[in-house]
C-alpha positions in Angstrom: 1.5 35.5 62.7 4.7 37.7 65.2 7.5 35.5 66.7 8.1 32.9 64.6 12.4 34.2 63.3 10.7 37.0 60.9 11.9 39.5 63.4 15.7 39.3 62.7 15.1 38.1 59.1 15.4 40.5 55.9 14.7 40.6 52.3 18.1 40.4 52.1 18.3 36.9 53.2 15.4 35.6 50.8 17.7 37.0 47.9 20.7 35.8 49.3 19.5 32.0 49.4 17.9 32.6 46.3 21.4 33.9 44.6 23.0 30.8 46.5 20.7 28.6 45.0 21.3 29.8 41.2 25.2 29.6 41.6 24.8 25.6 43.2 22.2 25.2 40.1 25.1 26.2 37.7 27.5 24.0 39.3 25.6 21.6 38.7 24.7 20.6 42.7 20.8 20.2 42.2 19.8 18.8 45.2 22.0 21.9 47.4 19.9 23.9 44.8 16.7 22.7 45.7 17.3 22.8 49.8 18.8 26.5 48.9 15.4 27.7 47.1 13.4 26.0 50.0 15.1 28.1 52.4 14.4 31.0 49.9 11.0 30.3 49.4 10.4 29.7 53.4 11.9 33.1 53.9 9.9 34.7 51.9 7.2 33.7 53.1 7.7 34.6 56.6 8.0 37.8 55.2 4.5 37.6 53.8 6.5 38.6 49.8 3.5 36.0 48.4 0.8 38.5 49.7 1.9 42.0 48.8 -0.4 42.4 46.3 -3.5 41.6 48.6 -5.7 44.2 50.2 -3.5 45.8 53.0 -5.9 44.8 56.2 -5.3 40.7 55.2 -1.6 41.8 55.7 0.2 41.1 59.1 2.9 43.3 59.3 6.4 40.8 58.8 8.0 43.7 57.1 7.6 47.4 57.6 5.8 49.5 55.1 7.8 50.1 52.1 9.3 53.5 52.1 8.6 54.2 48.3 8.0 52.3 45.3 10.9 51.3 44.8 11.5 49.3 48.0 7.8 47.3 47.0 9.4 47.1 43.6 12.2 45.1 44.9 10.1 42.9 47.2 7.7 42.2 44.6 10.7 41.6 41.8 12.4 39.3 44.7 9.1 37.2 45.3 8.5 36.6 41.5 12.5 34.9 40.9 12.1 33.0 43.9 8.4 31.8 42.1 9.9 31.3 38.4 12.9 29.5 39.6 10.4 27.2 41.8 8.7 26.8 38.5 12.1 26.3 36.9 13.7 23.4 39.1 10.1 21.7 38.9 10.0 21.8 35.1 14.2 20.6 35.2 13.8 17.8 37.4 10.5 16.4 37.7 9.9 17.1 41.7 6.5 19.1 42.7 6.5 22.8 42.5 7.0 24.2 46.2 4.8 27.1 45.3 0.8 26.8 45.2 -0.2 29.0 42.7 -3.7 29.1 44.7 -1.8 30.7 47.8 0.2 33.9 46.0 -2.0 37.1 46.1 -2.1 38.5 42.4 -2.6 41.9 41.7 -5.7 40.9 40.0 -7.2 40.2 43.4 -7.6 43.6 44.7 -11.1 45.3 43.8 
């Protein structure tokens, strides 16, 4: 789905949030934290990180095609932090995991 903010938004962003949320984590600001991997996790989303590993033709094209594999690398590394620390604050604190483990496309998926 096209024209819903993924147009101006980067990886960049998702990691940035994500880095945000990991220095407010070890200063002990939990809740900032939580809102910061939201925003993470919502980004990254948008940018369809949860499905790279599905068969291309379910893709809509949020990002461009990566340019090497190095570029999918870094998508793929930045989609798994922002999933382990989701895991992370919901093991800490008790609140649901954001993440539905049913809605990230594994690598085991493609035939």
């Amino acid at each position: 789905m096209q024209g819903l903010g993924e147009d101006f938004t980067t990886l960049a962003h998702a990691q940035t949030w994500c880095l945000l949320a990991h220095f407010e984590a070890q200063q002990t600001m939990f809740s900032l934290a939580s809102v910061s991997l939201a925003r993470s996790l919502r980004i990254a989303q948008m940018l369809d990180l949860h499905r790279l590993d599905q068969e291309p033709r379910l893709l809509p094209l949020a990002l461009p095609p990566a340019r090497d594999w190095s570029e999918m690398e870094e998508r793929r590394r930045t989609w798994w932090v922002i999933f382990c620390s989701d895991r992370f604050v919901s093991a800490t604190t008790g609140w649901p995991a954001l993440i539905l483990e049913n809605d990230v496309g594994s690598v085991t998926s493609i035939r």
